[in-house]
Residue, then its C-alpha position, 0 to 999 in steps of 0.5 A: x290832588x285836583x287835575x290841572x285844568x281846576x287850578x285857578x289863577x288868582x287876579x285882583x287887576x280890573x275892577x276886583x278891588x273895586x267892587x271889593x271895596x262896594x261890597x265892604x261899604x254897603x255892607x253887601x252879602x255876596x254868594x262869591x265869598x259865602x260859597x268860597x267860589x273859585x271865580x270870585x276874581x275873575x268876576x269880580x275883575x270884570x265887574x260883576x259880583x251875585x249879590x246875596x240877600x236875607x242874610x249870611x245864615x240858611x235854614x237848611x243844612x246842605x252837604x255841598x254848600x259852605x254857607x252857614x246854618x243856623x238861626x237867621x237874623x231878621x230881614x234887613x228893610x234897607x237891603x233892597x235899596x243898598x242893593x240896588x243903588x250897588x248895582x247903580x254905582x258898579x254901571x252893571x248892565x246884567x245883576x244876579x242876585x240869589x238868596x239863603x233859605x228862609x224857612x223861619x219866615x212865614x212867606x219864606x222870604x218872598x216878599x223880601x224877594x219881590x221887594x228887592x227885584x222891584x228897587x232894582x228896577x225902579x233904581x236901575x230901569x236898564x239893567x238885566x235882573x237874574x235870579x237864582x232863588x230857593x224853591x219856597x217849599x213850591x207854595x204857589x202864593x209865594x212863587x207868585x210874589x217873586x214872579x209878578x215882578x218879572x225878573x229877566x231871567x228866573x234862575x232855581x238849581x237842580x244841584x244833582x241827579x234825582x238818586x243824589x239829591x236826598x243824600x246831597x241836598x237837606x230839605x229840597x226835593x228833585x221834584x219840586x225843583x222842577x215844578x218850580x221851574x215849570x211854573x215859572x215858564x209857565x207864567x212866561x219867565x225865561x228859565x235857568x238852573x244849574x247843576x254839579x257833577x263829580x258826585x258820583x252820579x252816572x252819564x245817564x243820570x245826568x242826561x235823564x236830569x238835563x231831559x227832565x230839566x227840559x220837560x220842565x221848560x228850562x232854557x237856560x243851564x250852567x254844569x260844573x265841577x263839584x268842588x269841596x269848600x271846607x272838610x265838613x261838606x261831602x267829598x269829590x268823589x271824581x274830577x269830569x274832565x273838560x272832554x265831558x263836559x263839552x260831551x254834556x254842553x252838545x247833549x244839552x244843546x241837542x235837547x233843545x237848551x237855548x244857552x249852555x255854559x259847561x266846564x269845570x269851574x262853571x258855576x251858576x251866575x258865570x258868564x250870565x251876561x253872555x249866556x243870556x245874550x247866546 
């Protein structure tokens, strides 16, 4: 049974049947509803939604993630623009937009990526653009495509501690995620990444993570509560009370993390508006 504190109050006031309504009409794909997560009210009440290119089907088979696999379709050319004219009508000031992976294309789905940031930008100047993207098996040529167009915010998860990872995630490696995320500092980008606990990952090992993540150059960090979405992912194996969490929010500041959002329901794009004014 979950704790009190994971119980979600559901609110379909504000803007959440608006945007619900964007979604539907321009046939949007949204991380919100692919990934069952549990603030997809309160988000999409305030107005802001993660858009999710390349289609619903990934390429890879995580243990905690409730997005389909399989056999992807082939990239919509028309995505980039209905995307970008969504964000238009829903006047958001800050977008998020992150993807399945794609390893069936032979650029990994960068030039579709590249491609979408640049509309966003060209249809909607103002706007903060954040990305969450997959690690494009770290080929520099194809990071490069992605980072040439200078989103705002580059966002890559972590997911788990480095002993988690091979029994959590199906093809990405620790290691790799953090040369991403190096590069793109490197190349001057401010960057994100986000990780879950409740695993069965140690204290330590999330505080050896949130260091590593720091070696890397990341800036920005989101940690929460792994949740089961459906009966075939890999199980809870412990609810973190909000008393830790708040422990890993100071540990992460005194790192030297410019912006932290640590809670239970925390996932990667909440509250990204705030967190990057913070």
């Amino acid at each position: 049974m979950k704790p009190d504190w994971l119980k979600i109050k559901i609110d379909v006031t504000g803007d959440y049947l608006k945007v619900k309504k964007i979604v539907k009409d321009k046939k949007l794909q949204t991380i919100c509803s692919s990934a069952k997560c549990p603030n997809i009210y309160k988000c999409w009440s305030m107005g802001t939604a993660t858009f999710m290119i390349l289609g619903d089907i990934c390429t890879r088979d995580c243990k905690f993630c409730a997005t389909h696999t399989g056999k992807p379709l082939t990239p919509d050319i028309d995505e980039p623009q209905r995307v970008a004219d969504s964000i238009k009508i829903m006047q958001l000031k800050h977008c998020v937009v992150t993807s399945v992976d794609r390893d069936d294309l032979d650029d990994k789905g960068a030039t579709h990526w590249a491609n979408t940031i640049t509309t966003i930008r060209e249809t909607n100047p103002h706007t903060i653009i954040e990305v969450l993207t997959p690690d494009f098996d770290d080929i520099d040529e194809y990071l490069q495509k992605v980072f040439d167009t200078k989103p705002d915010i580059f966002g890559h998860n972590i997911e788990t501690v480095r002993r988690l990872t091979p029994l959590v995630r199906s093809r990405a490696k620790y290691d790799v995620s953090l040369s991403v995320l190096k590069k793109a500092r490197a190349f001057g980008l401010v960057t994100k990444s986000g990780l879950m606990v409740g695993l069965g990952e140690t204290t330590d090992e999330v505080i050896d993570t949130l260091r590593d993540l720091r070696t890397a150059g990341c800036q920005m960090l989101t940690i929460g509560q792994y949740l089961q979405p459906t009966k075939e992912n890999i199980a809870v194996k412990e609810y973190i009370t909000p008393e830790q969490f708040e422990r890993y929010k100071n540990t992460a500041l005194e790192l030297g993390f410019d912006s932290v959002e640590s809670a239970p329901l925390v996932r990667s794009s909440f509250m990204a508006e705030r967190s990057f004014h913070a």
